[in-house]
N, C-alpha and C positions, 0 to 999 in steps of 0.2 A: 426558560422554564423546562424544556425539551432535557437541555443540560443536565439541570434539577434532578430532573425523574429520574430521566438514568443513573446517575449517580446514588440515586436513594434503590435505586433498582438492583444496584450491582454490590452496593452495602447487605441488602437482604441476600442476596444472595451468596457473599460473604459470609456470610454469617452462617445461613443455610450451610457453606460447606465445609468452615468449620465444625459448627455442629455434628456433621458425619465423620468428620476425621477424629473428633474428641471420642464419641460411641466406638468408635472401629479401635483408636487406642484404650479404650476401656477394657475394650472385649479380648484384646491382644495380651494387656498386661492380668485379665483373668485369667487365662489361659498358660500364665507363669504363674500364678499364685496358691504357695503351697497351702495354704489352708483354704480354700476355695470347697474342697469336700469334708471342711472340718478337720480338727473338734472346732478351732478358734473360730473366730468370726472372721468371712471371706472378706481382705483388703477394702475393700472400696466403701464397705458396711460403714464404717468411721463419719466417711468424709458424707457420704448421702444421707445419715442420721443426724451428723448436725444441720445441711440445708432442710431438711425436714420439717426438724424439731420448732423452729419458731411458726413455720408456718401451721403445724398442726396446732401448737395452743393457741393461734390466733382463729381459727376453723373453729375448735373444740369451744372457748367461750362466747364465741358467735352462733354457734347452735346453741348453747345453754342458755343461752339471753331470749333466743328468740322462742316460737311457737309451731314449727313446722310438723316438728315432731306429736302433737297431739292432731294433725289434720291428716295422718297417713290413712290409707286404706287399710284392713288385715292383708290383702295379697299383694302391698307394695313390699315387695322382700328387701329390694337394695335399700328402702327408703326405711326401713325399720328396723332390722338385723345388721345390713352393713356399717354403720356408725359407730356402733358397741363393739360388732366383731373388731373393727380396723384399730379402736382405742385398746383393744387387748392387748393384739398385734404390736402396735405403737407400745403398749407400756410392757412386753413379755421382749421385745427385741433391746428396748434400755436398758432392761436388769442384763438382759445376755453381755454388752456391751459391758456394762460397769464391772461385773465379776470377771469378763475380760482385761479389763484397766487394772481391777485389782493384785491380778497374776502377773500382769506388767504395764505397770502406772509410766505412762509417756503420753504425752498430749494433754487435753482435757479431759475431765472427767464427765462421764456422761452423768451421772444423778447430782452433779451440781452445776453446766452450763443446760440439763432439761429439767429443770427442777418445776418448772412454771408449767412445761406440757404433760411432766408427769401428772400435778396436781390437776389440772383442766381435764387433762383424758378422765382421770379415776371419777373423776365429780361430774365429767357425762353420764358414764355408765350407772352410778350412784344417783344420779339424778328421777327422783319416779317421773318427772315429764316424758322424760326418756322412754319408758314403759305403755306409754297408753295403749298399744299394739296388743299386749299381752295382757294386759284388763281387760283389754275387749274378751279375748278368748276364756282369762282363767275367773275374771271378778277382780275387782279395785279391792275390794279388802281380802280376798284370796289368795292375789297371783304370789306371793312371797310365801306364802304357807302351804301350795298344793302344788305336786308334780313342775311343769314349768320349768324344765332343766335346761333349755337353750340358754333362757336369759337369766337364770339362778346362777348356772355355770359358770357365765360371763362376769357377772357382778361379784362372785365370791374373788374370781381371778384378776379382776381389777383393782379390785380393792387391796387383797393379799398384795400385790406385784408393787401397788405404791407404797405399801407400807414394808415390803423386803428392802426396797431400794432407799426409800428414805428414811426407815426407822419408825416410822409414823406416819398414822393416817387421820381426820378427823371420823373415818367412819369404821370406826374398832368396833361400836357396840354393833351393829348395823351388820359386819363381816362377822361375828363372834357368834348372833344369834342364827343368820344364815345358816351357817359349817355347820351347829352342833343339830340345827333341824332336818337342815339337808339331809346328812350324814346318815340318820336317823331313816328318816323316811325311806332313803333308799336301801338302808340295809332290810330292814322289813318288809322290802317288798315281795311280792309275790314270784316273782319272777327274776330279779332281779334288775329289769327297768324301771323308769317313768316316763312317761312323755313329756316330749318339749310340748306340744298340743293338742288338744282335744282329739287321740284317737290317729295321732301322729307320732311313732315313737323313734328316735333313732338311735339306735345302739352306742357310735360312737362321739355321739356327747352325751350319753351318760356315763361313759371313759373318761371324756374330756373332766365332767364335773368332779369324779374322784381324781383325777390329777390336781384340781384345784385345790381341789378338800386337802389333801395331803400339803399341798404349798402354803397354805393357808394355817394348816397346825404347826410347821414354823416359826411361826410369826405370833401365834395365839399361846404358844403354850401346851396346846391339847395335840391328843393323840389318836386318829381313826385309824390307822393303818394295820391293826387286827382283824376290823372288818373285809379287808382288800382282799386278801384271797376266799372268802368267800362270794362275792358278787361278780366274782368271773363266770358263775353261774349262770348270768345275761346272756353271755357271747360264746356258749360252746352249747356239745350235746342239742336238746331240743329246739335249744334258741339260734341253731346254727344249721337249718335246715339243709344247706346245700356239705356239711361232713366236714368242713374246713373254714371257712369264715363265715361271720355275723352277717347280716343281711344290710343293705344298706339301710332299709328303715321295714316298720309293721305299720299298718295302715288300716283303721275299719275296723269295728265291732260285731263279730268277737277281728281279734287282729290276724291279716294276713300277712307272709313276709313278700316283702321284692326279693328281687336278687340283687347279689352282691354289685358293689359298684365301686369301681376303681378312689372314685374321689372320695367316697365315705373311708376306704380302706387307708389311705396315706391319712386323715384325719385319724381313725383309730389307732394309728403307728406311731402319732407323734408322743402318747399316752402310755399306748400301752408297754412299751418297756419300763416305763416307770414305777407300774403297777403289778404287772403279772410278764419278766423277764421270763421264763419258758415259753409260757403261752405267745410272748411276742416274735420271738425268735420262730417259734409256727407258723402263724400268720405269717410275717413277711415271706417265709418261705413258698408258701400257697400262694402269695400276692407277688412276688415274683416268677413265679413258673406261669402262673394264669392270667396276670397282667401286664408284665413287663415286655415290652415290643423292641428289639435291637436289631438296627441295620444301619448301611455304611451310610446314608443322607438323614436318617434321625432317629433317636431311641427316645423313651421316654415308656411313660404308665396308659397304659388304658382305662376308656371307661367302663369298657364293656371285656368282661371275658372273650379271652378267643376263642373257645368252644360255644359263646351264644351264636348260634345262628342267624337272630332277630334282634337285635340290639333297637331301645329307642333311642331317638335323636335329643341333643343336647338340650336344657334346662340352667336355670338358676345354679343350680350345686355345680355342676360337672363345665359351665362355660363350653366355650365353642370347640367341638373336635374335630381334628385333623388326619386325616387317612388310620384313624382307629381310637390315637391319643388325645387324650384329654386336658383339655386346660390345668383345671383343677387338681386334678389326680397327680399330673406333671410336676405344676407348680409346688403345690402342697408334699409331694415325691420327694422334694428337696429337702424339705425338715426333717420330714419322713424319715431320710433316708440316714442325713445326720446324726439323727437321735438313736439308731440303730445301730452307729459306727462305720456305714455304707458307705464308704468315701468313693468308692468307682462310683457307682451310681449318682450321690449326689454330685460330683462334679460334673458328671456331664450334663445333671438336667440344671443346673447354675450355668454353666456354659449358654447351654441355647436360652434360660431363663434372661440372661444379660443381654445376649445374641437381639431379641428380640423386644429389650427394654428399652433401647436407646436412651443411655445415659447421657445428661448433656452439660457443658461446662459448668452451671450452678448446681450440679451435687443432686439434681431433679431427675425423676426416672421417667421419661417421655411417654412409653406406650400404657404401663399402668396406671399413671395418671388419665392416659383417655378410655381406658380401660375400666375403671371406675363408676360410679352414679357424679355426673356432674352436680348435681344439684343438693343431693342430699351425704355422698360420701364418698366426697373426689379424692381423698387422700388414701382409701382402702388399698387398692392395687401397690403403693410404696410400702405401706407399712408392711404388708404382710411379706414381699420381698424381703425387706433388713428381717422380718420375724426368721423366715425360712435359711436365710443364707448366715445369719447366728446365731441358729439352735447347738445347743452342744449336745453330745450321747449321754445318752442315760449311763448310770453308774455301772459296770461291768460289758458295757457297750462298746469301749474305747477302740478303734482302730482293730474293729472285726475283721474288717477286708479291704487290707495292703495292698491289692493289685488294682492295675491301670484298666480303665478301658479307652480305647480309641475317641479320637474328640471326632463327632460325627460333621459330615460333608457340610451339613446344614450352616455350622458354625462357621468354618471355612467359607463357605460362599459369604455371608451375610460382613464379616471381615473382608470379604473383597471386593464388594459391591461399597460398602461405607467406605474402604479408601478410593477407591476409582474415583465413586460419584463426586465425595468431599474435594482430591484432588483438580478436578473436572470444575465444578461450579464453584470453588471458590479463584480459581486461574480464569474464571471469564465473567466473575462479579471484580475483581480486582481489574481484569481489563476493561469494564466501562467505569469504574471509577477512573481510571486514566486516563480514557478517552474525554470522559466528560470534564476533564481538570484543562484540558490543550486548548491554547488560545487556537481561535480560527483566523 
């Protein structure tokens, strides 16, 4: 029995250091890989979108079956918002993926071996069980007809995203009436926002929602994008209290603003070259002199301005920060940055992004999967990865900035720690399988 163990001991551990040596060659061959800061999709995006794919639409029609979703609280965030968000993520990183197949078809084609988790995602989102969060706040027979731009935004872009990739959706009428009310309501607004809720506004998903609106006329036929330059209105002058970027959100009746916040900013980026290409080219500028943090052990976005003196501590949006940097801001930096043409930048924050996902031989991204709500939207943290690391730049965005930046120390170490430890415990899980095999 003694034998046994050890033997099943030294298997785990095996295995265990495989596992680090696979992450560390992950992270090695990122580290070669020319599209890694875009435009394409970064190498490995492929092969982690197919191990994905079948487990999300087995996830996606297991929450649609069940009832969880109507027992949330309003202030369960991961447990409400993360489901939808991660399904957008999941269906905006496959359309990236197939338009990439298209410009060169080798391997499988992603919208016909996902064709089942496209449909599953879209039919979450689409789903009103899905919704009960947002009834609570806007009314069951309102929330589709008033303000409500978090999960309006989300639903028009799900919908839209399976209907680009597969030519069809069952819920055309459903996205048809959405766009043209949306569309509406927000052009006549007063200000140029609406709120996701009650007296809660945030600037860039009402960006976000006209980026859908536009992807969604596409696919509809229809055309908002006369409206567009005038609802930049939202996000400058009086709505831009601090002279340079929108506020993370307005809060309170009448509404006050916060101040700017790194993670809201890389959200607003991924948009706004889409929408208003000067205005974006601005912002990132401002958001990089004000937020962007580089040195030889880690660069990466902040959440907070370096001129606040008093920054709060980390939240829902912004995830855990790190000697300044911000999960979010970081993470989200990546697409950010892509979409902008930013290839210094995004690669290095793909770099430490990987660095610190620990890929592991089934195509599975280890630390955003724990990363994640276990319970309600364990696959968030993957998807939005393939979203981030195969966003392409917006149209006149193409390969803005050709030069290199240093790959910071961080990465280096984290590649030299996975081959040590991997070469280290799997030479002494294999030496007690050995032991344990020798007759005495």
């Amino acid at each position: 029995m003694r034998r046994m163990l050890n033997a099943l001991f030294g298997a785990l551990l095996a295995v265990m250091g495989t596992c680090a040596l696979w992450a560390g060659g992950e992270l090695l061959l990122a580290m070669h890989d020319p599209a890694l800061g875009g435009p394409e999709p970064a190498a490995p995006t492929w092969r982690w979108h197919r191990a994905l794919t079948p487990v999300y639409e087995q996830w996606a029609r297991h929450r649609l079956a069940g009832s969880a979703a109507a027992q949330l609280p309003l202030d369960d965030i991961a447990g409400t918002e993360w489901p939808l968000f991660g399904s957008v993520y999941y269906l905006r990183a496959t359309e990236n993926l197939d338009r990439a197949w298209q410009r060169s078809p080798t391997g499988a084609r992603p919208s016909e071996y996902a064709r089942g988790a496209i449909d599953a995602a879209a039919d979450l989102v689409a789903d009103p069980s899905q919704a009960h969060w947002v009834m609570q706040h806007w009314g069951a027979t309102s929330y589709l007809h008033r303000e409500n731009v978090f999960y309006r935004m989300l639903l028009i872009d799900a919908i839209a995203t399976q209907w680009r990739i597969l030519h069809a959706t069952p819920h055309a009428a459903l996205l048809r009436e959405q766009v043209d009310a949306f569309a509406e309501e927000l052009s006549v607004s007063s200000n140029g926002l609406l709120a996701d809720y009650p007296q809660q506004t945030f600037p860039a998903d009402v960006a976000a929602a006209w980026h859908a609106i536009l992807r969604a006329d596409e696919v509809l036929g229809t055309d908002h994008r006369e409206s567009v330059p005038k609802v930049v209105r939202g996000f400058i002058n009086a709505m831009a209290p601090d002279r340079e970027l929108p506020p993370y959100a307005w809060f309170g009746e009448p509404a006050e603003p916060t101040s700017v916040r790194g993670s809201a900013n890389a959200w607003l980026l991924h948009q706004a070259p889409f929408l208003w290409p000067d205005q974006a080219r601005a912002w990132a500028a401002a958001h990089n002199r004000r937020f962007w943090q580089e040195s030889t052990w880690m660069s990466g976005y902040r959440e907070y301005d370096k001129s606040d003196a008093s920054p709060t501590g980390m939240d829902v949006d912004s995830g855990p920060i790190v000697a300044g940097l911000g999960a979010s801001a970081s993470a989200f930096g990546i697409g950010a940055a892509r979409s902008l043409g930013d290839s210094a930048r995004a690669r290095v924050l793909a770099l430490e992004g990987i660095a610190v996902s620990l890929p592991l031989p089934n195509g599975r991204l280890l630390l955003p999967r724990l990363a994640s709500d276990a319970v309600d939207a364990p696959l968030l943290g993957e998807a939005a990865m393939l979203y981030n690391l195969t966003q392409a730049p917006a149209p006149g965005f193409e390969a803005t900035s050709p030069q290199s930046l240093p790959i910071p120390a961080f990465a280096w170490v984290v590649l030299s720690l996975q081959l040590l430890f991997g070469v280290l415990v799997l030479r002494s899980g294999m030496e007690r399988i050995v032991r344990s095999m020798r007759p005495r």
